[in-house]
C-alpha positions as CSV (number, residue, x, y, z in Angstrom):
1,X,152.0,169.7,-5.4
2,X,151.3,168.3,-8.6
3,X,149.6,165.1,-7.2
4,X,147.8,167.4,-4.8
5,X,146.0,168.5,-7.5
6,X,145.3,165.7,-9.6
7,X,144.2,164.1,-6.3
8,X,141.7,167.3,-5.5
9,X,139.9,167.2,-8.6
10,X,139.1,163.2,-8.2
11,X,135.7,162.1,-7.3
12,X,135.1,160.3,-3.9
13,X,138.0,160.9,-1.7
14,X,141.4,160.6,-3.1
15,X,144.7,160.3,-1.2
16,X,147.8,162.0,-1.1
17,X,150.8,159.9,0.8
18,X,154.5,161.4,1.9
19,X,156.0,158.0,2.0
20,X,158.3,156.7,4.5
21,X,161.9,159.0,3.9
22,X,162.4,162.1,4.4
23,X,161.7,165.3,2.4
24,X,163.3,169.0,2.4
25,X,160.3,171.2,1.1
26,X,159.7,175.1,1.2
27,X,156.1,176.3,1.8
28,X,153.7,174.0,0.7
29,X,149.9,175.4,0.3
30,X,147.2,172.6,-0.1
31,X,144.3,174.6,-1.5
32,X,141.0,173.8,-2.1
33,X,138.0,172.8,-2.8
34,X,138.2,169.5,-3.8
35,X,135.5,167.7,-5.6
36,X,135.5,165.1,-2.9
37,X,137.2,164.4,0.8
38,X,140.9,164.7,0.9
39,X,143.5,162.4,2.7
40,X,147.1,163.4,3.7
41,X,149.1,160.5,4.8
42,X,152.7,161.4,5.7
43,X,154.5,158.4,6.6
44,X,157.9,160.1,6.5
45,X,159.5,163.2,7.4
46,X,159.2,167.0,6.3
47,X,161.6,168.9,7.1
48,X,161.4,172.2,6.9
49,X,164.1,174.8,5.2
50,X,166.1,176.8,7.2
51,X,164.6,180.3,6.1
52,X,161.5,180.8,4.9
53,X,160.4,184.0,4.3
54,X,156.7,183.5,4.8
55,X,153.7,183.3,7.9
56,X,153.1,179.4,6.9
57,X,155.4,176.2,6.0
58,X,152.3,173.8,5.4
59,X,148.9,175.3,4.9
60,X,145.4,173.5,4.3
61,X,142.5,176.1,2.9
62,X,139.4,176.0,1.8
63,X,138.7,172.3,2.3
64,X,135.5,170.6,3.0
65,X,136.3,167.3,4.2
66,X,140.0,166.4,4.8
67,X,142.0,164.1,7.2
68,X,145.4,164.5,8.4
69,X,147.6,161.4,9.6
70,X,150.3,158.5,9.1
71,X,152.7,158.9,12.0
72,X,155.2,161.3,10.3
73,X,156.9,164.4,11.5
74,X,157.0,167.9,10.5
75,X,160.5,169.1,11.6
76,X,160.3,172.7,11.5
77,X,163.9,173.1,12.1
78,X,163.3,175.5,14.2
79,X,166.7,176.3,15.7
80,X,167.8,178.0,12.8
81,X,165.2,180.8,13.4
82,X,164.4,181.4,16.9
83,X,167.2,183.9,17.5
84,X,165.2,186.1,14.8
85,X,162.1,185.0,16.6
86,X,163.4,187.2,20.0
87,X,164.4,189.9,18.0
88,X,161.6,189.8,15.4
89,X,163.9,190.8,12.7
90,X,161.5,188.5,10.1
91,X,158.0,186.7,9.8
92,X,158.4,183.2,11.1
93,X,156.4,180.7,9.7
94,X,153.5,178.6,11.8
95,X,154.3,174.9,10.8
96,X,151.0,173.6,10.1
97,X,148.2,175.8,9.4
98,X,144.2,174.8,9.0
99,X,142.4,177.6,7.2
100,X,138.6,177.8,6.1
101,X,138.5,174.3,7.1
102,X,135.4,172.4,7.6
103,X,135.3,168.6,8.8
104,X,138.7,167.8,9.2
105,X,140.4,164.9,11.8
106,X,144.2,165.5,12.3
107,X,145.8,162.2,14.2
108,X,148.8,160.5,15.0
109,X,151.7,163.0,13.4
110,X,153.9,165.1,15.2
111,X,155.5,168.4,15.0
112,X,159.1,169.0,15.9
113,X,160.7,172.4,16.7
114,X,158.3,174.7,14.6
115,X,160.0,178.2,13.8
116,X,156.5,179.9,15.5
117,X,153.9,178.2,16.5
118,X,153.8,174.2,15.8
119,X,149.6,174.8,14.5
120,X,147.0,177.1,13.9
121,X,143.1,176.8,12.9
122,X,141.3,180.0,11.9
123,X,137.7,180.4,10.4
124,X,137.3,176.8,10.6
125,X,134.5,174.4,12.2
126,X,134.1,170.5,13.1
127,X,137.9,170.0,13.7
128,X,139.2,166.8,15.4
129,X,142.9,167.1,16.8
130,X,144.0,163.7,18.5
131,X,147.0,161.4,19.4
132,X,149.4,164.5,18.4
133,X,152.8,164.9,19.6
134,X,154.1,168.8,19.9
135,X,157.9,169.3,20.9
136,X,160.1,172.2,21.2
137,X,163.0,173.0,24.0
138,X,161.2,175.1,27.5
139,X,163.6,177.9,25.8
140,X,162.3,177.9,22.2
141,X,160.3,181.3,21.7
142,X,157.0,181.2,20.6
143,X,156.2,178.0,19.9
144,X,152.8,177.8,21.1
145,X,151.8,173.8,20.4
146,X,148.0,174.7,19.3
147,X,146.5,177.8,18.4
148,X,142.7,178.5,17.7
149,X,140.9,181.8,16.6
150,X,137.1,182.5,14.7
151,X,136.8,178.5,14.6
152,X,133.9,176.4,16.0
153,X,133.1,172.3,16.9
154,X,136.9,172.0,17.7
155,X,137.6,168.8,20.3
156,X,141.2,168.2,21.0
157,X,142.4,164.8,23.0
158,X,144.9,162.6,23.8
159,X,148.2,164.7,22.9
160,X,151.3,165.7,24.4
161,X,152.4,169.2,24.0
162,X,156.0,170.2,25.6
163,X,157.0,173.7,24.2
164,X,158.2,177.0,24.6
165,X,155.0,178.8,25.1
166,X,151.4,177.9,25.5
167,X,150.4,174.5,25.1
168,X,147.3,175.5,23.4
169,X,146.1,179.0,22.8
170,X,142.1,180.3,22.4
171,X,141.8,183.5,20.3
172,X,139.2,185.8,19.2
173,X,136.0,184.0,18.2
174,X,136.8,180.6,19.9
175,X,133.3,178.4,20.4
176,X,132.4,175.2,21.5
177,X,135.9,173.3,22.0
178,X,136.7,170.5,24.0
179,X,140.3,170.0,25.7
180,X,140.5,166.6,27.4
181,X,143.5,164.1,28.3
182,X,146.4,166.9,27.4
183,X,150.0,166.2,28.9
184,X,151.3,170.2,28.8
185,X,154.1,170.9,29.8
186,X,157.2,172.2,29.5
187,X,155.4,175.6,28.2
188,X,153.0,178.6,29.3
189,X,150.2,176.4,29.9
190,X,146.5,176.7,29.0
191,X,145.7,179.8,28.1
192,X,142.5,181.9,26.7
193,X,143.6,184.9,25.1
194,X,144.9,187.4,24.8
195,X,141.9,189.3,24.1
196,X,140.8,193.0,24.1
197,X,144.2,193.9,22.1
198,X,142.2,194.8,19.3
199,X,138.9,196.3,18.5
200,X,137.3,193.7,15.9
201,X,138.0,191.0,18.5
202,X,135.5,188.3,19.0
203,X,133.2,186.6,21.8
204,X,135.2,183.2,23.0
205,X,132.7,181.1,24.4
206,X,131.6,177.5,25.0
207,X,135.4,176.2,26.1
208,X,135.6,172.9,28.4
209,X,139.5,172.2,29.1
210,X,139.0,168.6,31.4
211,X,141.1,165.6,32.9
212,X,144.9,167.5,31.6
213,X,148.0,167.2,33.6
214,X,150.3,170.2,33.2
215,X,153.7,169.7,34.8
216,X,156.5,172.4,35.2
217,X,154.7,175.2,33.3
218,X,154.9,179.2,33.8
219,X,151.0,178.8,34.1
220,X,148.2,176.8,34.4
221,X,145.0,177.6,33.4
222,X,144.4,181.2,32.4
223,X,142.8,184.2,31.2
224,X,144.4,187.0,29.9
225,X,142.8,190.2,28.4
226,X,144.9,193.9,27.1
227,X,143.9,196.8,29.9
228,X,142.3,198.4,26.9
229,X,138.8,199.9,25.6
230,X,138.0,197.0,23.5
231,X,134.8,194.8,24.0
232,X,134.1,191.4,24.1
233,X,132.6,188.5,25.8
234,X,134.1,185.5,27.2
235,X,131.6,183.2,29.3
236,X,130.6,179.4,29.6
237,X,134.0,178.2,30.3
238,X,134.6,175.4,32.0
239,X,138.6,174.0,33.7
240,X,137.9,170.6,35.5
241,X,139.9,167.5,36.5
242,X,143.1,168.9,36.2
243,X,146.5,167.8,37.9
244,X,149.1,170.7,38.3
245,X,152.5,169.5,39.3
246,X,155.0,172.5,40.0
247,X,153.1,175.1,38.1
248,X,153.8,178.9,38.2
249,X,150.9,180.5,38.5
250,X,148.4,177.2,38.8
251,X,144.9,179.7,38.2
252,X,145.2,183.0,37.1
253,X,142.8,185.4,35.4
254,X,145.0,188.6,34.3
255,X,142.9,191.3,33.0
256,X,145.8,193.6,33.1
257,X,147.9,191.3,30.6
258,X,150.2,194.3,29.1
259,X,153.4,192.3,27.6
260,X,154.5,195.4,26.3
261,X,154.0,197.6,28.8
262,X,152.7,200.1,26.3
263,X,151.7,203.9,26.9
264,X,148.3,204.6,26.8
265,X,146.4,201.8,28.7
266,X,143.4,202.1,30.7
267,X,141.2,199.0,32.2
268,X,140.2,196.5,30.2
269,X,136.2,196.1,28.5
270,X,136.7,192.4,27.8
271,X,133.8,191.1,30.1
272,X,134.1,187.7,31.9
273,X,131.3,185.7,33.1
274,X,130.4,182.1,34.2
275,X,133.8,180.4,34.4
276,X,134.2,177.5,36.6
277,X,137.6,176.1,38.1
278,X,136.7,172.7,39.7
279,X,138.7,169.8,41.0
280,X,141.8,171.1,40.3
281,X,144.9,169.9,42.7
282,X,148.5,169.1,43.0
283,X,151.4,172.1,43.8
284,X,152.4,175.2,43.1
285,X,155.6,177.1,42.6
286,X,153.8,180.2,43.5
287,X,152.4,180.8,47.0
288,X,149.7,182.6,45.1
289,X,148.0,179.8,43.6
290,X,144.8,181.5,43.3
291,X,144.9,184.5,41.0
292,X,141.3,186.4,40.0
293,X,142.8,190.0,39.0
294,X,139.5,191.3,37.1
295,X,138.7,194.4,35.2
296,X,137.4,197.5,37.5
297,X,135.1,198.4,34.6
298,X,134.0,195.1,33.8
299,X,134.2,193.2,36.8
300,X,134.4,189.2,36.4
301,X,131.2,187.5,36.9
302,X,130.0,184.4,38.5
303,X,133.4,183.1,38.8
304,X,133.5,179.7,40.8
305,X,136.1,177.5,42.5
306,X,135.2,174.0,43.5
307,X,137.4,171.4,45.1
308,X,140.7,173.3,44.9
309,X,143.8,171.5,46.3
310,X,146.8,173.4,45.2
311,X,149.7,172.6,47.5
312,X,153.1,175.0,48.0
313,X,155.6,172.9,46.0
314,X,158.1,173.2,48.9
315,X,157.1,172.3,52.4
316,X,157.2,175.3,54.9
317,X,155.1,177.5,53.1
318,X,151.0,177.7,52.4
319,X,149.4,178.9,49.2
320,X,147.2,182.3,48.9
321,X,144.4,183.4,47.0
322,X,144.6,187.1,45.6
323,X,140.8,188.4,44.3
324,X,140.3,191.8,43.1
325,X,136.5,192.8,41.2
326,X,135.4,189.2,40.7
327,X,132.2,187.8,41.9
328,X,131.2,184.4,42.6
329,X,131.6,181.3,45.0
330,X,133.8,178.6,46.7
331,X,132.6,175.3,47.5
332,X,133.9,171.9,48.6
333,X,138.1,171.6,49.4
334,X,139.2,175.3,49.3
335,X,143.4,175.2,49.8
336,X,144.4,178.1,49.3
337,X,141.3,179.7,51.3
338,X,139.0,181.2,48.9
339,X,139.4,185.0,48.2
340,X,135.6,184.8,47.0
């Protein structure tokens, strides 16, 4: 922490390097500003202790100009945690956290059985995630590989995320990201929301999630929003080019996403509008392959499926398309039949 800042208040950009060995550290907070552009090489491995009593392990915050890379691993050590994770006995900590970030490029490190979620970036803009490696057992609660919320200018490419949960996750106030070339998978998939759970929730717009393969997930490529009176927006999104290999669930908008199955819920206000799912193929695990379950006081809008090729994963059976207030438009290959 020391050379962290000795290195933030040098001119130009300075560099801070984790050398090749490996390192037990507590929570680490990299605060800024800097006087110029920070770079973090870790070369070696952090591992993480095994309690923490904190939301973050490594945090970045108020940076302008910073760049994340080397090779090394975070090693969240997660197994000594996730038990406490189920029964939420304790905050877990996120492994690596970008906050109030602006033009930052995160490559080439990996994460390694994070406690919660291997990443986060909130209230940040011009972020470039790529070459990352995310890990964690299919069992491992939680572990969501990427998480983003009130950031924009986020592109994300050429990783592999095999986790517990979601793959990668768009929050409240998402805009303008691009997902391309993502192996997903073990995990929950690709997922927008939840949303609508609270009431200062923001519009998620602007999202293009192209050329992915997820393989073995619980689902594909979704939308989720709480049954409840909270609005927002989410519109101009965009899945294409993607290969699903035994996916639960392959396309799925759930506007009735109530984890909890709380008291007290009525339809959701989250309105959805111009969302395209094109050239999407490969099998299912479901025989509903097709899933558009939209609000009934805020019907989806302009929903369209082009060129969709999602076999039963088992011969013997076909795949089905449920609908229920969505409108829009098939075009092209339509396997299951279109419910639009």
């Amino acid at each position: 922490m020391t050379t962290w800042t000795n290195a933030c208040k040098a001119n130009g950009t300075a560099k801070l390097l984790i050398p090749n060995a490996t390192f037990s550290v507590g929570p680490l907070i990299f605060n800024g500003p800097c006087q110029g552009s920070m770079v973090v090489e870790v070369m070696g491995v952090l591992k993480a202790l095994t309690y923490n009593n904190s939301n973050s392990w490594v945090m970045f915050e108020n940076i302008e100009g910073l760049t994340i890379t080397g090779g090394g691993t975070f090693d969240g050590q997660g197994a000594s945690a996730w038990s406490q994770n189920v029964s939420s006995l304790r905050i877990l900590p996120t492994s690596i956290q970008l906050g109030k970030v602006i033009n930052a490029t995160v490559s080439n490190i990996k994460s390694l059985n994070s406690k919660l979620f291997h990443m986060t970036i909130g209230d940040s803009k011009n972020i470039v995630l790529e070459n990352l490696t995310f890990t964690a057992p299919a069992d491992s609660p939680n572990t969501d590989g990427i998480h983003i919320g009130r950031s924009t200018n986020v592109t994300i490419t050429d990783s592999t995320i095999s986790t517990g949960d979601a793959c990668i996750a768009f929050l409240s106030g998402s805009t303008n990201v691009s997902v391309s070339n993502i192996q997903c998978g073990p995990g929950h998939g690709i997922s927008i929301g939840s949303l609508g759970r609270f009431p200062n929730d923001e519009d998620v717009s602007g999202l293009t999630i192209s050329n992915c393969t997820l393989t073995g997930t619980q689902n594909g490529v979704r939308i989720k929003t709480w049954p409840r009176p909270n609005a927002s927006l989410v519109y101009n999104i965009t899945f294409e080019n993607i290969i699903m290999t035994d996916v639960h669930n392959p396309i799925i908008i759930d506007q009735h996403y109530n984890p909890q199955y709380s008291v007290n819920m009525t339809s959701s206000h989250v309105q959805i509008s111009n969302v395209s799912f094109r050239n999407i193929k490969g099998t299912s695990v479901s025989t509903v392959a097709v899933s558009l379950v939209c609000s009934d006081s805020v019907p989806c809008q302009n929903v369209e499926l082009e060129n969709i090729d999602l076999e039963f994963y088992k011969k013997g059976k076909k795949t089905n398309a449920v609908c229920e207030n969505v409108n829009g438009s098939s075009s092209g290959v339509e396997n299951p039949p279109s419910c639009l």
